[in-house]
N, C-alpha and C positions, 0 to 999 in steps of 0.2 A: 494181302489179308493181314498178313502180323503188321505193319505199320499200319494199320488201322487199329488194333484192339492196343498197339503202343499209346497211340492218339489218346483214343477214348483213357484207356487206365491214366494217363498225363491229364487229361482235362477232369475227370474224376476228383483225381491228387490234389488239383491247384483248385479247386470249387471246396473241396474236407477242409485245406488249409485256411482259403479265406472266410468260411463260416467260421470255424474254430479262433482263428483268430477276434475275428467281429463278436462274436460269445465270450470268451476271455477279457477282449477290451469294456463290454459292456458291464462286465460284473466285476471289473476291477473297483471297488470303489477302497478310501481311504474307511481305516477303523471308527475311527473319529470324526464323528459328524459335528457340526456346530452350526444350528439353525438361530441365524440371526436376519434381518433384513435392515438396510438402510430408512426403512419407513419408520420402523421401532424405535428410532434415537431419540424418539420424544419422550417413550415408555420410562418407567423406572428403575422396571428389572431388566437384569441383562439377559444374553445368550443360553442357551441350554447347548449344552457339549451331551452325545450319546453314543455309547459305540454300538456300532452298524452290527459287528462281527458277533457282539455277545447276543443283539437280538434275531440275528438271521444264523448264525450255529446256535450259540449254548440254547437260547429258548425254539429257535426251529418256526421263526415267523417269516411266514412267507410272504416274497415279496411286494404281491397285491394288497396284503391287509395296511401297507402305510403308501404305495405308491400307488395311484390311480389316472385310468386315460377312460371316462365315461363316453361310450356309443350304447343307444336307445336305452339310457336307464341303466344299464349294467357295465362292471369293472372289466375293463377286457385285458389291463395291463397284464402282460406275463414276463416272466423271468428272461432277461436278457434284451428286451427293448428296454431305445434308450429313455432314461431319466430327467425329463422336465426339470427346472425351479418350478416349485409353488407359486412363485408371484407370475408365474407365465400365465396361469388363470386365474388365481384367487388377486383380488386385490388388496392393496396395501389400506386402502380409505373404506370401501365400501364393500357390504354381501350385495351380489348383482342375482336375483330370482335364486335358483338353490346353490348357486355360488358361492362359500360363504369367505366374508373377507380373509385374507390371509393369517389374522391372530387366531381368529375362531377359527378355524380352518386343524389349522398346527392343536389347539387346545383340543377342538374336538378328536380328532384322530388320535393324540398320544395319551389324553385324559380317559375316552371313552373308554381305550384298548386296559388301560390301565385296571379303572375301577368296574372294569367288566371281569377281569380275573380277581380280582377282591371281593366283589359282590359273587363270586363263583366260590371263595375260599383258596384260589390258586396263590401261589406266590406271584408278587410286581414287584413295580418300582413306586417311585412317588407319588399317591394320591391327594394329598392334603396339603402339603404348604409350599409354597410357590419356589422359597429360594431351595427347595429339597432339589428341582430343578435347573433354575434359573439363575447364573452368578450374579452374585452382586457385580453392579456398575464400577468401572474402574474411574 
């Protein structure tokens, strides 16, 4: 009987550990985001650099309202599945039905989020001019 309940508490242990582990790995990400795509080299402006850390602690945005995995219509992403690139379904050329190309895509989502707390009175970030965002091209 006691090498049984050793077993189970041992299989327990090593099951806490590799979730825990696999959660940690998944929300490891870098502060510093830099959304650029090789499709854009044609664009004028450059990259937008964001840190992850000020928008997921200091403002407290969670992280479905900028990551998304749609089943029937609704966002099911949740905190700790892993994170696609956007070009895995937006594309670089074209909106495919409510797909929308990968530019409008990226505008929609940080733009929206943006001047949806402006239009509320909240504090943001950049609503109006492009390079408030976007570095210039080197």
């Amino acid at each position: 009987m006691g090498k049984k309940i050793y077993f189970l508490l041992g299989t327990i242990l090593c099951i806490a550990l590799f979730t825990s582990v696999g959660i940690l790995k998944a929300t490891d990400v870098s502060d510093e985001i830099c959304i650029k795509s090789d499709a854009f080299k044609a664009y004028k402006k450059g990259a937008v650099k964001l840190s992850h850390k000020k928008h997921t602690v200091d403002y407290k945005i969670a992280c479905a309202d900028c990551h998304h995995v749609y089943k029937d219509g609704k966002n099911v992403f949740k905190e700790g599945d892993p994170v696609q690139k956007c070009s895995e379904c937006h594309d670089p050329i074209q909106s495919k039905g409510k797909v929308k190309k990968l530019m409008l895509a990226y505008h929609k989502n940080c733009q929206g989020c943006h001047k949806g707390l402006e239009k509320a009175g909240k504090a943001t970030g950049p609503t109006k001019k492009c390079n408030d965002c976007h570095q210039k091209k080197k």
